[in-house]
C-alpha positions in Angstrom: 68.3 -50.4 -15.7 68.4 -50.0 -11.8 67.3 -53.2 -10.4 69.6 -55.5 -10.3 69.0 -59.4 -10.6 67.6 -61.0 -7.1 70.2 -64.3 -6.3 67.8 -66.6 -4.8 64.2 -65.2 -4.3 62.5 -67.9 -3.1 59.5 -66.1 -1.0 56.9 -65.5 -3.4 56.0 -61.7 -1.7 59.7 -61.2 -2.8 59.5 -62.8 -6.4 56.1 -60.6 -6.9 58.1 -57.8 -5.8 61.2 -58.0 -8.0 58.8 -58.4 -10.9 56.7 -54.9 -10.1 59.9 -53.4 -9.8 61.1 -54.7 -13.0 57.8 -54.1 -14.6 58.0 -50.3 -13.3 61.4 -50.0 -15.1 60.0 -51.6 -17.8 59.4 -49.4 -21.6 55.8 -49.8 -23.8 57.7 -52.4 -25.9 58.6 -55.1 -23.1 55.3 -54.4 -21.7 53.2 -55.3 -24.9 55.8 -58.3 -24.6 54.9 -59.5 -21.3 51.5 -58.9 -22.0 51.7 -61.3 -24.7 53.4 -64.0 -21.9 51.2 -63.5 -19.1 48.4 -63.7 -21.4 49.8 -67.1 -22.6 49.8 -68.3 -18.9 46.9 -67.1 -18.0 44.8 -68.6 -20.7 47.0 -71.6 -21.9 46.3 -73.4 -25.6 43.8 -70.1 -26.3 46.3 -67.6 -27.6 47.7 -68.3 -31.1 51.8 -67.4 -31.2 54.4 -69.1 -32.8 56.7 -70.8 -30.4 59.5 -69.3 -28.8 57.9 -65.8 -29.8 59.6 -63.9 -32.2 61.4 -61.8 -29.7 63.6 -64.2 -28.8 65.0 -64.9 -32.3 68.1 -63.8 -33.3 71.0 -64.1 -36.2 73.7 -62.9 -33.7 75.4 -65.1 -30.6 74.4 -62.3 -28.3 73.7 -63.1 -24.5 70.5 -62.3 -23.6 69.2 -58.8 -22.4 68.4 -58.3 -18.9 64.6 -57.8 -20.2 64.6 -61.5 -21.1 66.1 -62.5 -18.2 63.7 -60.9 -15.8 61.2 -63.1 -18.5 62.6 -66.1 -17.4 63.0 -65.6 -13.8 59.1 -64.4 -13.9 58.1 -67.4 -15.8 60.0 -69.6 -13.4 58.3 -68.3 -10.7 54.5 -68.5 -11.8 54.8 -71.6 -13.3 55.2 -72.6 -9.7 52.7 -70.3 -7.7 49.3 -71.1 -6.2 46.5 -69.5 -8.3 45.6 -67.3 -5.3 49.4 -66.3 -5.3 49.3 -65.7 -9.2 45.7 -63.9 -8.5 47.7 -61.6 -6.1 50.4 -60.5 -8.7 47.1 -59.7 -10.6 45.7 -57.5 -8.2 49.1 -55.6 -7.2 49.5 -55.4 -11.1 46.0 -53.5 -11.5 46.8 -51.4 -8.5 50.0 -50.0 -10.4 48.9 -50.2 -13.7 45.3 -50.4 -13.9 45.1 -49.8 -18.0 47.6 -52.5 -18.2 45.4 -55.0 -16.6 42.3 -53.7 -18.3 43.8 -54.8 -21.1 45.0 -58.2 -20.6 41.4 -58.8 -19.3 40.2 -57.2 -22.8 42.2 -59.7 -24.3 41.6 -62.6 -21.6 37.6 -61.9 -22.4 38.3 -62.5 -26.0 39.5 -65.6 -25.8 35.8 -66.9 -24.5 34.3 -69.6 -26.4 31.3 -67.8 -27.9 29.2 -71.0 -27.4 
């Protein structure tokens, strides 16, 4: 993987970058992955998965991958944007990968209370 880890990104236009690039570098499996965690902060308590997703279990003593690094930076980092900031990663996210984000809103809509 080309990008390496950022030491101390602590402007959010250069968190929000780090995580495009990483997304760009990113496969189809570790983007269903964060998928499945953005969807999870987007729409907290409304998306049934098992804690600590199954991803992250292992029977080895292996240090983590870089993919699950760049997870935890990520999560790090939204948990502590504004909503407008989150609601710009959003839209830079559909301008890259508009399928992507057609999908999470799929998924987002289902969600709905039905009431």
């Amino acid at each position: 993987m080309s990008g390496c880890m950022p030491g101390r990104a602590s402007d959010v236009g250069e968190q929000q970058a780090w995580v495009l690039r990483w997304f760009g570098e990113w496969g189809s499996g570790e983007r269903e992955e964060f998928l499945a965690e953005l969807l999870d902060r987007v729409v907290p308590g409304k998306v049934t998965r098992l804690p600590g997703s199954l991803g992250s279990l292992s029977l080895t003593h292996r240090p983590p991958s870089i993919f699950r690094c760049q997870l935890r930076l990520w999560d790090g980092w939204f948990r502590n944007w504004s909503v407008d900031q989150r609601n710009l990663l959003l839209h830079r996210l559909e301008e890259r990968a508009p399928d992507f984000t057609a999908r999470l809103y799929r998924e987002v809509a289902l969600t709905a209370d039905p009431r």
